[in-house]
N, CA, C and O atoms as CSV, one atom per row, in Angstrom:
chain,resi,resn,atom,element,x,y,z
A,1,UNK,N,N,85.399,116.187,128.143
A,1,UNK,CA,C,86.158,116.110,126.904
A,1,UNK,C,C,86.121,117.496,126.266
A,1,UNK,O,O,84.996,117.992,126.217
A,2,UNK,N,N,87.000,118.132,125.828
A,2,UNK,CA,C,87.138,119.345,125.246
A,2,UNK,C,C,87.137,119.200,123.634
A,2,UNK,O,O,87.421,118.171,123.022
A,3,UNK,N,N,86.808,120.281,123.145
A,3,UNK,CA,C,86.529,120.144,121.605
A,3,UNK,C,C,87.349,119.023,120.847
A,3,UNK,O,O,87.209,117.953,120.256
A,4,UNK,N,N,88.478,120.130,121.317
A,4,UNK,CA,C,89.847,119.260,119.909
A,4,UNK,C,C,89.486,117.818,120.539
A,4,UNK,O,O,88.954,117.062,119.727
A,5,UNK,N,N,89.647,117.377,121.636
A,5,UNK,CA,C,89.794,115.201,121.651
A,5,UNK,C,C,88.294,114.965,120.716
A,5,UNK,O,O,88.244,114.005,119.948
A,6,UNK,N,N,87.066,115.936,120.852
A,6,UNK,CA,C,85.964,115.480,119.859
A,6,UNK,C,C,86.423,115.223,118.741
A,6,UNK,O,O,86.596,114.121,118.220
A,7,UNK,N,N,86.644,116.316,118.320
A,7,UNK,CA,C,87.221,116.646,116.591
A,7,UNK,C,C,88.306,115.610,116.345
A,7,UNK,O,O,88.095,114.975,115.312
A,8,UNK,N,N,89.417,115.255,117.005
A,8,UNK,CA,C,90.455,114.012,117.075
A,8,UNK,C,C,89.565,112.897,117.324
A,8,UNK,O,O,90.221,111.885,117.079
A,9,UNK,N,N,88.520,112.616,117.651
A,9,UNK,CA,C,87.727,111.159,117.844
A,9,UNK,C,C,86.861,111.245,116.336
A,9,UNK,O,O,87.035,110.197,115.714
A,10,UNK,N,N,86.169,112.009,115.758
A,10,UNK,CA,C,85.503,112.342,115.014
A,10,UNK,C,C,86.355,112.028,113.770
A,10,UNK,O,O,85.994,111.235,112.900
A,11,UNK,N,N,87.426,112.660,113.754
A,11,UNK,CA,C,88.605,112.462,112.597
A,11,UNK,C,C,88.698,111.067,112.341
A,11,UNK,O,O,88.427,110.516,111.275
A,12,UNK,N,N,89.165,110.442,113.566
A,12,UNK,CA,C,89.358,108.855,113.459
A,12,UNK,C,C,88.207,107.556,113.180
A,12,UNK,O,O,88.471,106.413,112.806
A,13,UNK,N,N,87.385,107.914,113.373
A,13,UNK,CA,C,85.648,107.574,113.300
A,13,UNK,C,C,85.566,107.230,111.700
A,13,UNK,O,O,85.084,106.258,111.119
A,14,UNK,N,N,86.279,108.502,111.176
A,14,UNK,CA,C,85.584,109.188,109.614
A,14,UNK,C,C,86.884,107.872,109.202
A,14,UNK,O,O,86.659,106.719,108.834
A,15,UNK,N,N,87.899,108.373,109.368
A,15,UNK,CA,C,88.900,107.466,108.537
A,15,UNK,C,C,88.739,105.682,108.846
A,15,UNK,O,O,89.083,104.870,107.988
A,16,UNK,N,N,88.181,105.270,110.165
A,16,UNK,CA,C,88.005,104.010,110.692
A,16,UNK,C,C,86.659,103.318,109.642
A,16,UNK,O,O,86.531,102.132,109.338
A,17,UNK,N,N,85.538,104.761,109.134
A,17,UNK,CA,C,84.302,104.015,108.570
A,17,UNK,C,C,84.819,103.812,107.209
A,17,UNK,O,O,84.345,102.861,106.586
A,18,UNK,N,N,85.905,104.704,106.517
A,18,UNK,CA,C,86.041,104.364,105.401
A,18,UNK,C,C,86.951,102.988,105.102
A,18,UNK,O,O,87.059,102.290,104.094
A,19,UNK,N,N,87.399,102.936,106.088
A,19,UNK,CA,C,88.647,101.447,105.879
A,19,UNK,C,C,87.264,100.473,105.561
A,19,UNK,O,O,86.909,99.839,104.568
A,20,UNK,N,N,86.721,100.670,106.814
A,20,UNK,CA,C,85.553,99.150,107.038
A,20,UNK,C,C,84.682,99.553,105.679
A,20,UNK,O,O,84.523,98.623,104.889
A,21,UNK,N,N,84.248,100.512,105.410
A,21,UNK,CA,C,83.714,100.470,103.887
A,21,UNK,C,C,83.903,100.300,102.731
A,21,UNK,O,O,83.099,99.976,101.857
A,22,UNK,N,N,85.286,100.570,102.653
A,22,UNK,CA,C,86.442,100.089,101.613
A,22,UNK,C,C,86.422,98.144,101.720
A,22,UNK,O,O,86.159,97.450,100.738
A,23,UNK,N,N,86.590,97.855,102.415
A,23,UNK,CA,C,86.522,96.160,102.620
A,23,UNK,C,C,85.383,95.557,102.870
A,23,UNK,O,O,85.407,94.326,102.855
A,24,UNK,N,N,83.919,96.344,103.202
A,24,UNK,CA,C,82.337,95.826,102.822
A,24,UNK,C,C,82.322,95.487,101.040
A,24,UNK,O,O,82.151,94.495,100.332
A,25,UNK,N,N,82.604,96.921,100.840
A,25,UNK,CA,C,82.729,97.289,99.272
A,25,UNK,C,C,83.114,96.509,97.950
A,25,UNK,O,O,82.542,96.346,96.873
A,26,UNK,N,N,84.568,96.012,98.589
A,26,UNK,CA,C,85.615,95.112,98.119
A,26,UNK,C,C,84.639,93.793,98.284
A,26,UNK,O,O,84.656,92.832,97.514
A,27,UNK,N,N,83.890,93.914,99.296
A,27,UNK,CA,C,83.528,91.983,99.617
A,27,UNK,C,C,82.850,91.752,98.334
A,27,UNK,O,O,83.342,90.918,97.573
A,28,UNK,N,N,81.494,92.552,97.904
A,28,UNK,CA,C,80.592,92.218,97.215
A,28,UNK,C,C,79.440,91.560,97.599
A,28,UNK,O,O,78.612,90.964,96.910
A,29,UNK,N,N,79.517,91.814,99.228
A,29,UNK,CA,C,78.229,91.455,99.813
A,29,UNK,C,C,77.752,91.965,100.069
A,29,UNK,O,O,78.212,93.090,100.263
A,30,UNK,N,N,76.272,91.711,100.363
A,30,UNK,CA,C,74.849,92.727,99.890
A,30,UNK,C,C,73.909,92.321,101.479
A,30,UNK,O,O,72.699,92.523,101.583
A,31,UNK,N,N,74.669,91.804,102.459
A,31,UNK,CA,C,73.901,90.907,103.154
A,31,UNK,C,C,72.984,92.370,104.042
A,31,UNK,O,O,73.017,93.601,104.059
A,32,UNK,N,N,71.995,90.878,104.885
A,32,UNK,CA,C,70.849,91.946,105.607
A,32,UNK,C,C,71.125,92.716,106.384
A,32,UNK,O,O,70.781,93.895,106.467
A,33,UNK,N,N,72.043,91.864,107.291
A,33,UNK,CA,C,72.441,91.560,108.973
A,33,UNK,C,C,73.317,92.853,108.875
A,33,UNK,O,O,73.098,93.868,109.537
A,34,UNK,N,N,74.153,92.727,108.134
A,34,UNK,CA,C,75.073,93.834,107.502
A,34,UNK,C,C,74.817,95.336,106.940
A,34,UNK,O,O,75.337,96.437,107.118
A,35,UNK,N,N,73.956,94.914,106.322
A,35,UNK,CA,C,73.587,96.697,105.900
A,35,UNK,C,C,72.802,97.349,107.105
A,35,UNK,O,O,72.706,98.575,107.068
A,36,UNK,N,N,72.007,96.423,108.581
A,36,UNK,CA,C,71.157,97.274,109.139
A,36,UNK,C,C,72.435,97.011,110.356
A,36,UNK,O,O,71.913,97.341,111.421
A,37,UNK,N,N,73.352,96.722,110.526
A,37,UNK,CA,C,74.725,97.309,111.769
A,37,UNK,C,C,75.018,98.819,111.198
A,37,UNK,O,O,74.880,99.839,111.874
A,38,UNK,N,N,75.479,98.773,109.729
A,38,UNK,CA,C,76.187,100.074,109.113
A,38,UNK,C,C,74.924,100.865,109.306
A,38,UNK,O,O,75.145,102.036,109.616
A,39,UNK,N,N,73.633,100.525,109.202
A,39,UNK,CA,C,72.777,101.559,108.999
A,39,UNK,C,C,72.757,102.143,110.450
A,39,UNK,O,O,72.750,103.355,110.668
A,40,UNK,N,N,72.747,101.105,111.504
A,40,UNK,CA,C,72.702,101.334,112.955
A,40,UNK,C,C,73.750,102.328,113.132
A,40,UNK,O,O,73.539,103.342,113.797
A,41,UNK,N,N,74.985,102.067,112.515
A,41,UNK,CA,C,76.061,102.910,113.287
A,41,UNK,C,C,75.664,104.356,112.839
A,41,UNK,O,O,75.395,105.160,113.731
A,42,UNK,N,N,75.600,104.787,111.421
A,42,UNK,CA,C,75.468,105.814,110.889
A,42,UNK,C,C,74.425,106.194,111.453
A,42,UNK,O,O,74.411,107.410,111.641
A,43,UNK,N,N,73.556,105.659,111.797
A,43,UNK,CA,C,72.265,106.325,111.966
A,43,UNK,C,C,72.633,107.222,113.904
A,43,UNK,O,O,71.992,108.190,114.313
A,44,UNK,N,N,73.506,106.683,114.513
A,44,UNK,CA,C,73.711,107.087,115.810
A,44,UNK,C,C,74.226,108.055,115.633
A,44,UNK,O,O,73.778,109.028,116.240
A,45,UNK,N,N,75.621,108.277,114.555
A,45,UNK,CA,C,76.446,109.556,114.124
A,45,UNK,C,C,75.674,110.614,113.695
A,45,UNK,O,O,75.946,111.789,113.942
A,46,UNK,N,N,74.421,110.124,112.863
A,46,UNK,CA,C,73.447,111.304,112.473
A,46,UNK,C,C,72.996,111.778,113.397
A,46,UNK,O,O,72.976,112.994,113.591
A,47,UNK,N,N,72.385,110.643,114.416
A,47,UNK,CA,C,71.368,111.157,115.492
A,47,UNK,C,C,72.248,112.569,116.570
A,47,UNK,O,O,71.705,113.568,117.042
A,48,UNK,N,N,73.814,112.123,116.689
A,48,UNK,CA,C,74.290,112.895,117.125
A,48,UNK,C,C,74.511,113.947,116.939
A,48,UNK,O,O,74.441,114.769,117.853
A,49,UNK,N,N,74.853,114.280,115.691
A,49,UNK,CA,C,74.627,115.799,114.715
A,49,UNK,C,C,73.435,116.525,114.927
A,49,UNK,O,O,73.231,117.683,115.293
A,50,UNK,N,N,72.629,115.507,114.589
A,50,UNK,CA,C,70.660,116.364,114.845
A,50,UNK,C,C,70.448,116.947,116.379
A,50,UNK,O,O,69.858,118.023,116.479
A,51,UNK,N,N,70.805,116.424,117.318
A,51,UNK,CA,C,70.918,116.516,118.896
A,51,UNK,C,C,71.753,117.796,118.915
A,51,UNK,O,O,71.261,118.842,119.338
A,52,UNK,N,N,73.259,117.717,118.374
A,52,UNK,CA,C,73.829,118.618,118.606
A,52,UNK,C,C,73.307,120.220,118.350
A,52,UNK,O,O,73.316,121.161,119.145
A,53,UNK,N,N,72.933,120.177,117.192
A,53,UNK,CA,C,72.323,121.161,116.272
A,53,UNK,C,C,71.236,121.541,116.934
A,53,UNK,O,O,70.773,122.669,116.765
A,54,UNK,N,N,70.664,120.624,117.804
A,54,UNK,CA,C,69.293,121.840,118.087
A,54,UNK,C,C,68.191,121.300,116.987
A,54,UNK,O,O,67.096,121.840,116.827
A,55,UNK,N,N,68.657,120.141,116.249
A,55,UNK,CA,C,67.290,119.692,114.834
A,55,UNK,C,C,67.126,118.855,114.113
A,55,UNK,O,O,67.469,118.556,112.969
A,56,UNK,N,N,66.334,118.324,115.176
A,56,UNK,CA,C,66.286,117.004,115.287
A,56,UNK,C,C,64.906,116.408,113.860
A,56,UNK,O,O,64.055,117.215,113.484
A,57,UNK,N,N,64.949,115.280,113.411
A,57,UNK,CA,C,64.410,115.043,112.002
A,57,UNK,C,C,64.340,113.422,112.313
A,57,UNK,O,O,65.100,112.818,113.070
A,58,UNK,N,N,63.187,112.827,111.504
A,58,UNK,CA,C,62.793,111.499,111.564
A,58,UNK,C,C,64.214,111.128,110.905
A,58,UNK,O,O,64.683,111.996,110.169
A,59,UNK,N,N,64.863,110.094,111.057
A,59,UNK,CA,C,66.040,109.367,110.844
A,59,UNK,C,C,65.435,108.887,110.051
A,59,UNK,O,O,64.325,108.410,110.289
A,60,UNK,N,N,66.280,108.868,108.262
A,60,UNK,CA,C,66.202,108.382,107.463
A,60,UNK,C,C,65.774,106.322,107.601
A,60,UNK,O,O,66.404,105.601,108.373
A,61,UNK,N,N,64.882,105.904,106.881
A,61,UNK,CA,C,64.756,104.172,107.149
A,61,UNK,C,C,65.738,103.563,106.216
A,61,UNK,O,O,66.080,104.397,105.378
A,62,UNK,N,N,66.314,102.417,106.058
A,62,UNK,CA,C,67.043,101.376,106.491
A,62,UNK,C,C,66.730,101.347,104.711
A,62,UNK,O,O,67.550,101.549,103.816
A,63,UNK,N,N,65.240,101.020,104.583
A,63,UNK,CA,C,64.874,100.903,102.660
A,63,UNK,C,C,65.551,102.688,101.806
A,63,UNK,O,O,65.869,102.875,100.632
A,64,UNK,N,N,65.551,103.720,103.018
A,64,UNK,CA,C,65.549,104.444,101.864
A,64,UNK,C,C,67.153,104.632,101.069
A,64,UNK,O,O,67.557,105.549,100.354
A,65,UNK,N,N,67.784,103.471,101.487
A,65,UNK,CA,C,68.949,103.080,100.795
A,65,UNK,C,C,69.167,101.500,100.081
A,65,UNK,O,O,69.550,100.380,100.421
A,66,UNK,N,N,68.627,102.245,98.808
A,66,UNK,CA,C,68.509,100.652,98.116
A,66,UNK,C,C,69.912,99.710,98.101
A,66,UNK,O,O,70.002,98.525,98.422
A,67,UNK,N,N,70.835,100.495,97.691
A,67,UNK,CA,C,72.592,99.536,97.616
A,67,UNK,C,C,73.098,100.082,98.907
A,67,UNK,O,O,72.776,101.140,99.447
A,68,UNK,N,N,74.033,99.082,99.350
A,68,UNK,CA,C,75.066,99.305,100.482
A,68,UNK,C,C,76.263,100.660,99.671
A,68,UNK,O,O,77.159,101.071,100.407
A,69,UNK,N,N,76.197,101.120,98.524
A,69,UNK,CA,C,77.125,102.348,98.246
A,69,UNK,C,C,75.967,103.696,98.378
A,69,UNK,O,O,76.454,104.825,98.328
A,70,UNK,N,N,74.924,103.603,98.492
A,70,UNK,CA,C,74.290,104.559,98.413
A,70,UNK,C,C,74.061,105.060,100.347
A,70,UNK,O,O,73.918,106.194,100.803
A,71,UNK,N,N,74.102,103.855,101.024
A,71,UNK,CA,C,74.231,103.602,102.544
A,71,UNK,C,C,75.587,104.575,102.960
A,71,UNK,O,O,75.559,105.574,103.679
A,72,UNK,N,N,76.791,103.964,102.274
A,72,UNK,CA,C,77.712,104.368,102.263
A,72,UNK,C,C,78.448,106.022,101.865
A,72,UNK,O,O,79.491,106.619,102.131
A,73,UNK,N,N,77.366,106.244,101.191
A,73,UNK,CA,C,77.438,108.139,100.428
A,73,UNK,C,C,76.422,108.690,101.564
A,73,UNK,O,O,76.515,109.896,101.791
A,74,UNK,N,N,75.459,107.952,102.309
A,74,UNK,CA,C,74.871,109.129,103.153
A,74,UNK,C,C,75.871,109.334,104.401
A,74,UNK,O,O,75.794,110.306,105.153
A,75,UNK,N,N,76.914,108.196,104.541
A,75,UNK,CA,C,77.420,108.194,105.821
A,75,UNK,C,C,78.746,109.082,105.176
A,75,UNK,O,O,79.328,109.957,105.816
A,76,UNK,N,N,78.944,108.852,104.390
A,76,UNK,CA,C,80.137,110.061,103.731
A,76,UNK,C,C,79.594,111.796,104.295
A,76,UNK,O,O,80.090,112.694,104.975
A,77,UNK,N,N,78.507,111.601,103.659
A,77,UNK,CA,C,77.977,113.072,103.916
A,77,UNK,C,C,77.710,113.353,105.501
A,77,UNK,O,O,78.146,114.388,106.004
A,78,UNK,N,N,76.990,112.414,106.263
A,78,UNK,CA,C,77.110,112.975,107.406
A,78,UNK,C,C,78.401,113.362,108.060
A,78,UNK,O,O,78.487,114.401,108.714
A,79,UNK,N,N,79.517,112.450,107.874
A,79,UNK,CA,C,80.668,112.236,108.332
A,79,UNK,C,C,81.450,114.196,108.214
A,79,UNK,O,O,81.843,114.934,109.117
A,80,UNK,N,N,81.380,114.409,106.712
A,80,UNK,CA,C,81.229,116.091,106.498
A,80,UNK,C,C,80.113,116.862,107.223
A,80,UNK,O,O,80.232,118.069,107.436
A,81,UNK,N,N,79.452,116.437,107.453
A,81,UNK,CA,C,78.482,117.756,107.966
A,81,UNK,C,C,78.768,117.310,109.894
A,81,UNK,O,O,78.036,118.082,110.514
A,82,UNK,N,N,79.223,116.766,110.490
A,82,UNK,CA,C,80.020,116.305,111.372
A,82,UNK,C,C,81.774,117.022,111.835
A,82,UNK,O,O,82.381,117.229,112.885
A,83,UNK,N,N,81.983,117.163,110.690
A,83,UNK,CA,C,83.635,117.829,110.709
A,83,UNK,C,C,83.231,119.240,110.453
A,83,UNK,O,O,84.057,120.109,110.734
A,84,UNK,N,N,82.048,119.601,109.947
A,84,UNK,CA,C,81.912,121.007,109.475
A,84,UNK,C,C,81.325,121.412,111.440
A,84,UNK,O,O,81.940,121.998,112.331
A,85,UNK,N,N,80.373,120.975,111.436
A,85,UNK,CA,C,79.983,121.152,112.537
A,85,UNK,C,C,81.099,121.647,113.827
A,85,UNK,O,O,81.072,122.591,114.617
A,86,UNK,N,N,81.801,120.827,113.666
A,86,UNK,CA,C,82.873,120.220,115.271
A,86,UNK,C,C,83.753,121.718,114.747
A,86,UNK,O,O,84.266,122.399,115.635
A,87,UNK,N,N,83.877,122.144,113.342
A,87,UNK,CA,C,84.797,123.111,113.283
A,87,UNK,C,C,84.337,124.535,113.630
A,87,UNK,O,O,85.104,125.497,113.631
A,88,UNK,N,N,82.941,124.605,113.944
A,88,UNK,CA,C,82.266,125.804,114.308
A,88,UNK,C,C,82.451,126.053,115.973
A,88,UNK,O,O,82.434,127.155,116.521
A,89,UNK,N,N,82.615,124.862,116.571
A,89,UNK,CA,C,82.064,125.035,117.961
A,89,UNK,C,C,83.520,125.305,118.812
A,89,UNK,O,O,84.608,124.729,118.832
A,90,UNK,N,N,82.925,126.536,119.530
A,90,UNK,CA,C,84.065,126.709,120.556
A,90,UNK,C,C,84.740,125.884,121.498
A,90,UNK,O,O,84.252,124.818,121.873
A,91,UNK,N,N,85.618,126.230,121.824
A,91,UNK,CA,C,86.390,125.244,123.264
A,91,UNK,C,C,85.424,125.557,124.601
A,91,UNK,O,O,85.689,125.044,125.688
């Protein structure tokens, strides 16, 4: 896979987590089962960044996000430090 299809998968990833977060959001559910999938997914996207980078760091736990919007702002931020990333790296 060459950069750009990353950066084009990465793009779609970012816009695919916000739909599904937009309609967690909207639900008003707080459930268990639920916050530790989103935590699962994000936590793989991070893990991938840390790998990439060369720096690697204990993965944030599951409690240190008390609300599903605060879950939701770390995966915002990785999602940027992800697009910042992909925009550094050569073909």
């Amino acid at each position: 896979m060459d950069v750009t299809d990353c950066r084009m998968l990465f793009a779609h990833a970012d816009w695919a987590d916000a739909q599904a977060w937009k309609a967690v959001l909207a639900s008003g559910i707080e459930d268990g089962e639920l916050r530790e999938k989103l935590h699962h997914l994000h936590l793989v996207q991070w893990a991938y960044l840390r790998i990439w980078r060369g720096a690697w760091a204990a993965p944030p736990a599951l409690g240190t996000f008390p609300t599903l919007a605060s879950l939701r702002d770390w995966a915002r931020v990785a999602h940027s430090d992800i697009s910042t990333y992909l925009k550094s790296v050569e073909p």
